[in-house]
Structures are given as structure tokens and as C-alpha cells.
N, C-alpha and C positions, 0 to 999 in steps of 0.2 A: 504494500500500500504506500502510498506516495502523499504528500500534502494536499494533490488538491483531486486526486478518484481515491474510491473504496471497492476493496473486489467482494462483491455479494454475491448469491445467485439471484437471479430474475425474481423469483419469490421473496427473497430478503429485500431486497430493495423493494417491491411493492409494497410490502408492512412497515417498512422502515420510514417510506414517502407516507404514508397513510396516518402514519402516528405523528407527522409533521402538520398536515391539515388542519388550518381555524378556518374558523368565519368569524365576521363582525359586522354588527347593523346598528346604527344607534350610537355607539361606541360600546354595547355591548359584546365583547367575544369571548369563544369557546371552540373547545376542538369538535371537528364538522363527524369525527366519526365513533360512534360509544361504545364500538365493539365489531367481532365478527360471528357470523353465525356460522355451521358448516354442521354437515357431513361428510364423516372423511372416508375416501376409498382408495380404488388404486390412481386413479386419476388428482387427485392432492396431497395425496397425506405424507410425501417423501417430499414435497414441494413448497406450496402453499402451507402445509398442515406443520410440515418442519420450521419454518420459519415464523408462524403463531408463537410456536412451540420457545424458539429462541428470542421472540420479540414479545414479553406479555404483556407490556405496555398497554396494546392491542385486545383486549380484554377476548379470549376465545368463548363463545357459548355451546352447548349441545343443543343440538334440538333435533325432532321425532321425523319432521320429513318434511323435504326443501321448498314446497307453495308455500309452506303454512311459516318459514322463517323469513321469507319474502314479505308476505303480512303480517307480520310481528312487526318488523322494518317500518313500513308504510304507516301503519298505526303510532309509532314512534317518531317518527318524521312528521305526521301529521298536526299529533301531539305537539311536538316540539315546533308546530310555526315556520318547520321546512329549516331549520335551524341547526341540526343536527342531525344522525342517521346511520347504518350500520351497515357491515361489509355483506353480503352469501355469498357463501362459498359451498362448491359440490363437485364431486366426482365428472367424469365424462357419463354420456348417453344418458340412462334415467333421467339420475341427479340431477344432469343440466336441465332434460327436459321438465322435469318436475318444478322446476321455476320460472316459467315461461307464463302459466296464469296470475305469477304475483308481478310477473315486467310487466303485462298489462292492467292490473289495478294500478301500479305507482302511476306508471305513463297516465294514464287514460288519466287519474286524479290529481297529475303534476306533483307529484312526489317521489321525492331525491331515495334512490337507493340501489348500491352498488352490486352487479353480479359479478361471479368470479366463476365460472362454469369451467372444466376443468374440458379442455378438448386433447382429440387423436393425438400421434407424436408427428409434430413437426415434418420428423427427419425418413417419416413413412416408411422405412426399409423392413420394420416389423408387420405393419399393414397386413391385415387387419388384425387391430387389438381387439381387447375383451370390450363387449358394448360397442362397438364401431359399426357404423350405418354405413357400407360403401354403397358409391356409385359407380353406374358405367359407363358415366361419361364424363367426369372428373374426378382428380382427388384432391382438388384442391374445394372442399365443401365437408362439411361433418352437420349432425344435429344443433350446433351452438348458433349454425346461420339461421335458425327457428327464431331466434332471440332478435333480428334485425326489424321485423315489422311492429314490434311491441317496443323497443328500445329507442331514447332519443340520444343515445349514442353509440355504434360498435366497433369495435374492432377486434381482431386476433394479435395477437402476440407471438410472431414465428421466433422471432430471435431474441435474446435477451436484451440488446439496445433499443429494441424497441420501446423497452416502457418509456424511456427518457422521454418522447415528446407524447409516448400515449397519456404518460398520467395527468400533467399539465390537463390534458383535454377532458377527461373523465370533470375533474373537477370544473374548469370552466361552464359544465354542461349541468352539472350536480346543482351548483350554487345560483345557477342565472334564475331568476322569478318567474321568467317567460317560456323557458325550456325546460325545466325542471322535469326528471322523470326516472324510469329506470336507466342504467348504464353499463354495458356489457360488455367486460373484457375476456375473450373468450381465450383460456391459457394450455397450449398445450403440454401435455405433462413431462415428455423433455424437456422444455422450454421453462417449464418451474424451475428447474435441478440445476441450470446451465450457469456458467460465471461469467462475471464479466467487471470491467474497471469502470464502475458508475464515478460520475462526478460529483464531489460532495454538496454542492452546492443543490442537488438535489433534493438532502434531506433538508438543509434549513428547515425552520417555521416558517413558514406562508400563510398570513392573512388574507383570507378572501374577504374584501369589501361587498356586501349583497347591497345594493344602492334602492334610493326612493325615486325612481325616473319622474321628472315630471312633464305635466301637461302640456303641447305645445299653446300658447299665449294666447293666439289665434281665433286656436279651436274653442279654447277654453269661455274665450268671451263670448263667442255662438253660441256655446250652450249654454249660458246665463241668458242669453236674449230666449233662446227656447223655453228654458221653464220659466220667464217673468210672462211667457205669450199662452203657456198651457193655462188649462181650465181645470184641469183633473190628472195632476200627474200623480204617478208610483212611481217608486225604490225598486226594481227586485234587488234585494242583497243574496250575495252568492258567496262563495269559503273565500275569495279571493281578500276580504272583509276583514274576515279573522288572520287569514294569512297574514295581513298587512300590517295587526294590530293596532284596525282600525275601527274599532269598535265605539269608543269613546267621541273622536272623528261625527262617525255617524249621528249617535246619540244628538250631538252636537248641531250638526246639520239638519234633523228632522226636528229639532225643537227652536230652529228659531226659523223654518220656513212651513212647515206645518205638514210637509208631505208626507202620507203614510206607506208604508211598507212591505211589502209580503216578500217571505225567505223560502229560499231554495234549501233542499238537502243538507249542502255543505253550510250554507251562509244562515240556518236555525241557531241561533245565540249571538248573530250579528248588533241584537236589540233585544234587550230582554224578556220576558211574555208576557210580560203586567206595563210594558209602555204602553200606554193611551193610544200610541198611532203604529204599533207593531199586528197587521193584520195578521201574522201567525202566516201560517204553510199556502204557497201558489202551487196551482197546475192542477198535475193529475191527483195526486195525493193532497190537495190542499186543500181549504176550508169555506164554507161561501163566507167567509167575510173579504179574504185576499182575491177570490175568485170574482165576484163581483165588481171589486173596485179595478180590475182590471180587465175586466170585459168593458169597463166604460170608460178606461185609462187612454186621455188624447198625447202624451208622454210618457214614454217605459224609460225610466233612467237607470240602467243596468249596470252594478258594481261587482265585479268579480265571478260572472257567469257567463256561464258557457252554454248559456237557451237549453239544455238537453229536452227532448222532447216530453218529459216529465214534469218539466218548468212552464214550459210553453202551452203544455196539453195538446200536442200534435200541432203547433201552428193555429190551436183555438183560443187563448185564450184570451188574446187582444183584441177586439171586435172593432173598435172605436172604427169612422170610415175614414179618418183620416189620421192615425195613430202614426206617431215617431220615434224614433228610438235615438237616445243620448248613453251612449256605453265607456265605462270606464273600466279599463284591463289592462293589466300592465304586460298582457301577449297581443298582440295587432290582429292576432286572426281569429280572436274571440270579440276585440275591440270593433269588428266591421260588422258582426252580423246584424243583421237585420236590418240593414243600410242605412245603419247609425253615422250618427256624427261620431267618429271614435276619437276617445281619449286617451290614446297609449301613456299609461302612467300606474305608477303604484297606487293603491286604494287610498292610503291616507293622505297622500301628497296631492292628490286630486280632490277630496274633498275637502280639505283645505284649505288651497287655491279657491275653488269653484265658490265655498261659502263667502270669502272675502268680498267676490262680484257681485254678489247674493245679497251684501248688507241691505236691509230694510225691505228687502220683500218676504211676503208672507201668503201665503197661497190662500185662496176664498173660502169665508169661513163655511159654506154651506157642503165643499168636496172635505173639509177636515173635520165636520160636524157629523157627516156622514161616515168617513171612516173611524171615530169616535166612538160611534152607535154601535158598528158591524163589528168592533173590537170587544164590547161588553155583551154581546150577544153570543160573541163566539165563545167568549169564557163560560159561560150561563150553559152551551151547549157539552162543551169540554165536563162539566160538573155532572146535568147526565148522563153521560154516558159511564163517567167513575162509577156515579152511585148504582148502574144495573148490578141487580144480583141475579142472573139468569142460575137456571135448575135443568137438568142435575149438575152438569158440570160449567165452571166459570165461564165470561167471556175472554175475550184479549182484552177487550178495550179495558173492562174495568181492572185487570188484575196491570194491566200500564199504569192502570191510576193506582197502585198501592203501590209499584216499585218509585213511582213519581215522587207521592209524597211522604212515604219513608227511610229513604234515600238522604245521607248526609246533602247536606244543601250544599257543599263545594266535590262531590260524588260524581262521576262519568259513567256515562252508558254507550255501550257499544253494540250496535247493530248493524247488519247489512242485506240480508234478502229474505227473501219470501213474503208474507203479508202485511208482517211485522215493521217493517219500512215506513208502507203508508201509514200505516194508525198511530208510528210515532211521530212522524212528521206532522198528523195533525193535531194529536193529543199532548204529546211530550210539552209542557211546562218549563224551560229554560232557563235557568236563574244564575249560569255563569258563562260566557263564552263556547268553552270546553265539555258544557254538561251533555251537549247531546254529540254521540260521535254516528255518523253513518256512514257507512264506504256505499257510495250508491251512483257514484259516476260507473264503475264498471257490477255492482252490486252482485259480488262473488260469493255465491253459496261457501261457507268455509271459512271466511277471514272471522268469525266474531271471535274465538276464542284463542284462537293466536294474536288476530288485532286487540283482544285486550289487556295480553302480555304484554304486547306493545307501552301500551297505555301506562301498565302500572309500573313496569319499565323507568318511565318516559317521566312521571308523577307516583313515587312511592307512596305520596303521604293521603291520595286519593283512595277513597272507594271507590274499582272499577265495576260496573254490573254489565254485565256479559248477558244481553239479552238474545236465545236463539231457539230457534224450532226447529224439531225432529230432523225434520229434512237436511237443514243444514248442519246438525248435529253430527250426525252419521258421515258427512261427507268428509271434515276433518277434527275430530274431536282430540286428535293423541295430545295437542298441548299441554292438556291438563297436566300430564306428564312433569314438563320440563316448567310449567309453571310451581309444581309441585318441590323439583329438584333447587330452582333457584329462591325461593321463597317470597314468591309473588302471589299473595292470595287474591284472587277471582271469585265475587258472587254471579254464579250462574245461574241464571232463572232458562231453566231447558220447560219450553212447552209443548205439550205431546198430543198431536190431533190426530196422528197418526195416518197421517200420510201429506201430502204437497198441498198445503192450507192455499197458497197463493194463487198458484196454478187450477187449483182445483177450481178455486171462484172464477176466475179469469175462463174457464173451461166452459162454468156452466153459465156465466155470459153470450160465449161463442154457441152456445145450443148446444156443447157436447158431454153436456152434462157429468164432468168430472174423469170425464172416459181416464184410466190410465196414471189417477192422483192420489188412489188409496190403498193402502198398506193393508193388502190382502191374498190372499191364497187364490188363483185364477177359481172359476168354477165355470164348468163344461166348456171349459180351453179358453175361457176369455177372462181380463180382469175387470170385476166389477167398476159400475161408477157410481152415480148418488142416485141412480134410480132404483138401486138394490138394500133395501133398509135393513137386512143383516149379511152381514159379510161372516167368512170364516179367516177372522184374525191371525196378522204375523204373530208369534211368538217370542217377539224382540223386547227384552227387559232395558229399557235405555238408563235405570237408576242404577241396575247390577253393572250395567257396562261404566259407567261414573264411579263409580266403586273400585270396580278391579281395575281404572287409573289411577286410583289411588287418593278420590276428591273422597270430603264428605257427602254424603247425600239425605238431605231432608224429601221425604216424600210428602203429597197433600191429594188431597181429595176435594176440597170444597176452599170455597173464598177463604173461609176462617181458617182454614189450613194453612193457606200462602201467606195469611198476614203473620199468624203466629211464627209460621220457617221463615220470614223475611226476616223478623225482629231476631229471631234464635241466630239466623248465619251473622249476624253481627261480632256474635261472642265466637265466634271458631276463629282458629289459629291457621288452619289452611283453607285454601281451594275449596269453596263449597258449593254443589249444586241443588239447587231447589227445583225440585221435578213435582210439575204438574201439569194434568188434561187438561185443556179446553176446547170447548165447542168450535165444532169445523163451520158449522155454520152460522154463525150470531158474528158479523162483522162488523165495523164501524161503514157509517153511511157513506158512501160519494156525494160529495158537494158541490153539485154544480159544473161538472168539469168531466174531459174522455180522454181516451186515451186508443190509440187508431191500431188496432190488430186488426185486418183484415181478415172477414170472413169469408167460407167457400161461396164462390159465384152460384156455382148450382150444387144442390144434395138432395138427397134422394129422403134427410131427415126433414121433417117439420120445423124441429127447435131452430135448425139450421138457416132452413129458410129464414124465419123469424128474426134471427141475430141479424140475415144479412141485408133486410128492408131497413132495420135499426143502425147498422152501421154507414148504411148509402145515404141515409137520412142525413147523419152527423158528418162525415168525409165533407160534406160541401159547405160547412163553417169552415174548414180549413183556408190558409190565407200565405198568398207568399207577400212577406215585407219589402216592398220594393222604393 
């Protein structure tokens, strides 16, 4: 070694680079990485895993199987404001593949985190190794190129100087607000081992600046001449919101211009749920108080969202005949839709700016009177639905309202798919920024119970509640596991309808009356749907399976059951799940709002037809914003 290289292997230098990485926003900084996750095979563990191993700096984790540490990641990233984040790491073939659905939640929800997928050797003359996918038409391709459509950054690593200007890149790509996503270095496992004379100036500390872009001046002023010319504008607030740590910002803004609000997915705790002008959940999942003020909204002033058609309600949700859109995103190609005036700018630095032009207008009391109204109504609606006590077994909605308000008031909840989405979106009561978590840009069956390792991770001193159904249960539940091993306790409220709660409804919408959503024994070759009122039941005990991971499990039968195991998992020391039935049928209502599955043109069923008069209906509110 010489003064100014170090001879590492390719792997050592990438852990060595990795424990050098800050960031700082604010003047606040911290190191950008909290750890690595991994499973070690043949494809790491002489490589990557050796130099974990020499470098512990880099804090090594175990965990149960490679989506579900991806979503640990993402959850913790999210947590953390995009601020912080963690390495995976995985053998070649499976391994790698097996993380390819969590590239696409971080991407899809712009959230920073690193893959380390362990690819073929380099130097091919072994060809074909164990788990190697060859082709016949190159060899220059493995399964890591799977990672390129989901990843906003990839590269391979043949050689070991390569990392020198790959790493630099990963991070530029990690840290940027606008690009943020997953990041794939795909390594092959000679190429781990390999040495080579890195230059020290490599490992330095390097702070990455994540900056507040602001608005061009311009633009800026237009869009204060727009909302002083609207008559009925809305906010939608989107995570871009919280990202920004703009919350307060906002607050700001709607109370000294009067305009009320309705929140997307990500952007629920943008505004607390007891503000006077916060309409609570827009779209499909949303509530008529947001849904209305936005079917007659002649301005959408969009902060940090990306429309998904769940926001939008397929293109229905803004009626007005002359409706415009004012978008502020600090990515340009979320900044244009809907042939907004875009604001390419960071969330708070835009609302900022924009209130300053703003002073002394205040929007007409008769749109803030109104939205006022449909705010204390929605609350009023939110109460009954807590207080059903449906028989025999609970609803969702009401047993949301017992995790709602018995729940530490600075407490997190974590969810992502199936029904349970919408009801929280429109039920869920928000009372910190961070209280309500949902992964619902790519809404992956799986993430809730690794994404709320993430969480507790990310926030020790919180209660995480891990809200998930059956469905998603089964799909990746081993967390429990390694939540177990690290000493992250998770209250799990597992709800068991026993079978595809979501889908099912969505089924018998489409007139196919659940065909294919219930956890049953076929009978005379086919599986039943809900037109068959006794099934012969799977045999699947989901509290013995919580068990022999090693959680506690409280079991319940009735309302009074769940309140009483809510209050009991307070006092446990690990991981506890609270297992209970409820009713597949008794849902919270749709308000006001659709959501565009096309039905079959022609069928031979009645229901079918029926859905598809009802959807031809609705398809022609549809609207392109031009």
C-alpha cells in the first residue's frame, strides 16, 4: 500500500465506500446507510459477506428471505424522510430474483435503497455455475438484468475498478429527491474476491447535500394569479408533503388562505384529522366530504402526487368544466400532469415562496364554509361506523376504530393491500405525521410485516401496529422471525376472513361473485364463490403458524375480545399477534367515487351483464386534462 491507493478487494472497498456515506439537509447530517441486510450463499458470502464480516462498522443483519429485507429497507427509508437507508445483499439466481418485487415498491414509491444481487463469474470459463440462467444467444446477460426495468439505476461490476466511478453514481441517484429509488449493483462473485489498488480518496467522508430546489419566479407568480382567480380550489397533499417536512409549511398555508384539503395514500398526516379544512381521504378510497369538494374543485393544487388513478378515481374525480391544475413536485414529470402549471420545487420551499405572493388573500367564505361542514360530517360518519357492533363476528371498520383509539397517540400503523387500505384511508384518524404508514403506490401483498421492522427499526421508541389480512399474511409472514431475533416488538392485528377480503368484493362488483377469493376445499372440481353459503373449510390455523414463529398470540372471538388483547399486547415483551375473524362481508361504504376495472363486453352471466351496463355508465365521466 502506498500513500495515496489501498489494495482491497472489490467487496472491501464497497463496504468501506458505504460506511463513508452522509447526507445533510437542513444542516442536519447523518450516515445515509444503517446497515446491510443479506442472505449469504455461494454467490456472497466469500465476497460481499467476507468483507461485512471485516468491516462491522456496516452493521450486518439476518433476515428470513430477500423481498421481504427489501421492504424492511423501504419502510425505513420511508420512515426516515428518505434520509437514511440500508444495503441487500443476496446470492446469485433466486436470491437476486427474490428482490426484484421490493426494486419495484422502493422505485414505484421513490424510495432510496441499495441492491447488491450477487451475479455469474465475470471471467465465464466455469459457465454454467450453480443457479445460472444461460442463454443462447449471449453470455453477456444473467437474471440481475430482471433488476433494470424496476431500478433507477444499474449497473454490473465486471472488474474490480469499476466500482470507482460506479459508487459515486449509486449515491448521486440514492440521495437526488426527484430520482430516488431502488439501485442495482449487480456483482459478480469473482469480481467480489478480486484486488485491486483503490485510491484513498475514495473512502473519505462525503456529504451529500439533498437540497430544497426552488420554484422558478415566473411560474411561481402565475400561480398566485390562479388561485387569487379560483372560486373553489383544493390541496390534494401527496407523501411528497411529509417527505419534505412540510407539514407545518402547509398547516400554514391553508390557514391563512382558507383552502381545504383532501390526502392521498402517502400525503394522510400531511394535516392532521381534527383540522377544520383537512377533508380527510380523495378518490377511490376516499370520503364524500374530499370527494365532493373536488368534483366541484375549478383548481387542483397538487403537492407531492403523482394522480395515481386511486387519487384521481380513474380520471373522475374532477368534474368542474373548466378545472386546472397548479402542481408542485420536486420531479418534472409528476410536476406536468395534468397540464398543470408545474412547479418543479421541493414541497416546503414552494409553499413558502407561493404563501409570501398569497399575502392577504383568502378564498370565499361560502367554498370554506362548505368545506367546514363536509369536514364535521365526515367525523360524525367516521364515529358510526366505530361504534357498529355487527354479530357474530366483528366488522373491519369498527375493530380500525379500537386499534385507532387505543393506540399510543405518537404509535404507527402499517399497512398495504387488500381491503384494509381503503377503510384506513378513510377511517384512520391521524394525529402525527408518521401515524398512518401505507405502501400503496405499488400496494404489495407482503410488505406489512417486514415494512414494520422497518418502522420500529427506523423509530424504537414507537409503537408499530402491523395491520394485515390473511391473504397477505401467508404471503410473507417469516419476519416475525428476525423481528423476534433483533428485539423489535411488532403488535400484529392478523385479520382472518378467510380468504381474498379485497378481491372478493371487487369480484362481486364485477358480477363474478367472488369466483376464486375463498379459502376453501374445491367441490365437484370447482372453487366455490359467495353464492355457496357453506363451504368445506381450509384447515389452516394462522395463530399456531404465529406461534411456531415464535410471536405471542392472543386469540379473540368477539369485539370485546380484541379490545381486551389490544390492551393485554401492550404489557408483552415481544412480537405479539392479535388474531381475529371478521366479517367478509360488512364493509365500509364507497363514497361517492369508482374506480375503472373493466368489465367482460359480452357473458353468457346475468351479474355480468349487469356490472357491464354499470360500468359503461360510469367510463364516460372519465376526462383527459388537457
Amino acid at each position: 500500500m502506498s500513500d495515496t491507493t489501498v489494495r482491497l478487494t472489490m467487496a472491501q472497498a464497497l463496504i468501506k465506500f458505504l460506511i463513508g456515506q452522509y447526507v445533510e439537509r437542513d444542516g442536519q447530517e447523518q450516515p445515509f446507510f444503517a446497515g446491510c441486510f443479506g442472505v449469504f450463499g455461494h454467490g456472497c458470502i466469500s465476497g460481499i459477506g467476507q468483507a461485512l464480516q471485516q468491516y462491522p462498522e456496516l452493521r450486518y443483519y439476518q433476515t428470513r428471505n430477500e423481498q421481504a429485507m427489501v421492504h424492511t429497507s423501504v419502510a425505513y427509508a420511508k420512515m426516515k424522510n428518505r434520509m437514511q437507508t440500508f444495503a441487500c445483499l443476496s446470492s446469485i439466481g433466486p436470491g437476486a430474483t427474490n428482490m426484484i418485487t421490493g426494486a419495484a415498491v422502493a422505485t414505484t414509491n421513490h424510495l432510496p435503497v441499495l441492491l447488491l444481487p450477487g451475479d455469474i463469474f465475470a471471467r465465464r470459463n466455469v459457465a454454467p455455475v450453480l443457479q445460472q440462467l444461460e442463454s443462447e444467444v449471449t453470455q453477456d446477460i444473467s437474471v440481475s438484468d430482471c433488476f433494470k426495468p424496476v431500478s433507477r439505476y444499474w449497473d454490473r461490476i465486471y472488474r474490480a475498478d469499476q466500482v470507482v466511478t460506479a459508487l459515486p453514481e449509486t449515491m448521486r441517484v440514492l440521495t437526488s429527491p426527484a430520482h430516488t429509488g431502488a439501485v442495482t449493483l449487480s456483482l459478480p462473485e469473482d469480481t467480489q474476491t478480486e484486488a485491486y489498488d483503490y485510491p484513498s480518496g475514495l473512502f473519505r467522508k462525503r456529504v451529500w447535500h439533498v437540497p430544497r430546489s426552488r420554484p422558478d419566479r415566473t411560474t411561481l407568480k402565475e400561480a398566485s394569479h390562479w388561485i387569487r382567480k379560483a372560486k373553489a380550489p383544493l390541496i390534494v397533499a401527496g407523501g411528497g408533503v411529509i417527505y419534505s417536512d412540510a407539514e407545518e409549511a402547509l398547516r400554514q398555508f391553508v390557514e391563512k388562505t382558507g383552502i381545504p384539503v383532501g390526502v392521498t395514500m402517502a400525503g394522510k398526516g400531511s394535516l392532521l384529522y381534527d383540522h377544520p379544512l383537512n377533508l380527510g381521504a380523495i378518490g377511490v378510497t376516499g370520503n364524500f366530504a374530499a370527494n365532493r369538494i373536488a368534483r366541484q374543485a375549478d383548481l387542483v393544487i397538487g403537492i407531492g402526487t403523482r394522480y395515481s388513478d386511486f387519487t384521481s378515481a380513474s380520471k373522475t374525480a374532477f368534474q368542474h368544466p373548466a378545472v386546472r391544475f397548479v402542481n408542485i413536485n420536486v420531479a418534472e414529470f409528476d410536476a406536468y400532469k395534468h397540464a398543470a402549471l408545474p412547479l418543479v420545487a421541493d414541497a416546503r420551499a414552494a409553499i413558502e415562496e407561493l404563501m409570501e405572493l398569497l399575502e392577504g388573500y383568502h378564498v370565499g367564505s361560502d367554498h370554506e364554509q362548505k368545506a367546514r361542514q363536509l369536514h364535521d360530517q365526515w367525523q360524525e360518519e367516521v364515529d358510526r361506523v366505530y361504534a357498529i357492533r355487527n354479530q357474530p363476528l366483528p366488522s373491519q371498520g369498527e375493530l380500525i376504530g379500537v386499534v385507532n383509539e387505543l393506540s399510543d397517540p405518537d404509535a404507527v400503523m402499517i399497512n398495504a393491500a387488500g381491503s384494509m387500505p381503503g377503510d384506513l384511508h378513510k377511517l384512520w384518524r391521524t394525529r402525527h405525521a408518521k401515524n398512518f404508514h401505507l405502501e400503496y403506490g405499488y400496494s404489495c401483498m407482503g410488505y406489512e410485516i417486514a415494512g414494520g421492522l422497518g418502522i420500529k427499526m427506523a423509530a424504537p421508541e414507537r409503537e408499530v401496529i402491523v395491520m394485515v389480512g390473511d391473504g397477505s399474511y401467508l404471503m410473507l409472514c417469516n419476519e416475525i422471525v428476525t423481528s423476534i431475533q433483533e428485539g423489535c416488538k411488532l403488535t400484529i392485528v392478523l385479520m382472518d376472513n378467510r380468504g381474498f377480503n379485497s378481491i372478493g368484493g371487487l369480484s362481486r362488483s364485477l358480477g363474478q361473485k367472488g369466483f376464486g377469493t375463498r379459502y376453501a376445499y374445491p367441490s365437484k372440481g370447482q372453487l366455490p364463490d359467495d353464492t355457496s353459503p357453506e363451504v368445506d373449510a381450509l384447515p389452516v390455523d394462522l395463530a399456531m403458524n404465529a406461534r411456531g414463529l415464535g410471536a405471542l398470540v392472543i386469540e379473540c372471538k368477539t369485539y370485546d375480545d380484541f379490545v381486551a388483547a389490544f390492551k393485554e399486547s401492550k404489557k408483552t415483551d415481544r412480537t405479539t399477534v392479535i388474531y381475529v375473524q371478521n366479517d367478509r362481508y360488512v364493509g365500509v361504504p364507497n363514497y361517492e367515487s369508482w374506480w375503472d376495472v373493466p368489465v367482460a363486453e359480452v357473458s353468457e352471466m346475468d351479474s355480468v351483464r349487469k356490472a357491464r351496463k354499470e360500468w359503461e355508465k360510469n367510463v364516460k365521466l372519465e376526462r383527459y386534462y388537457l
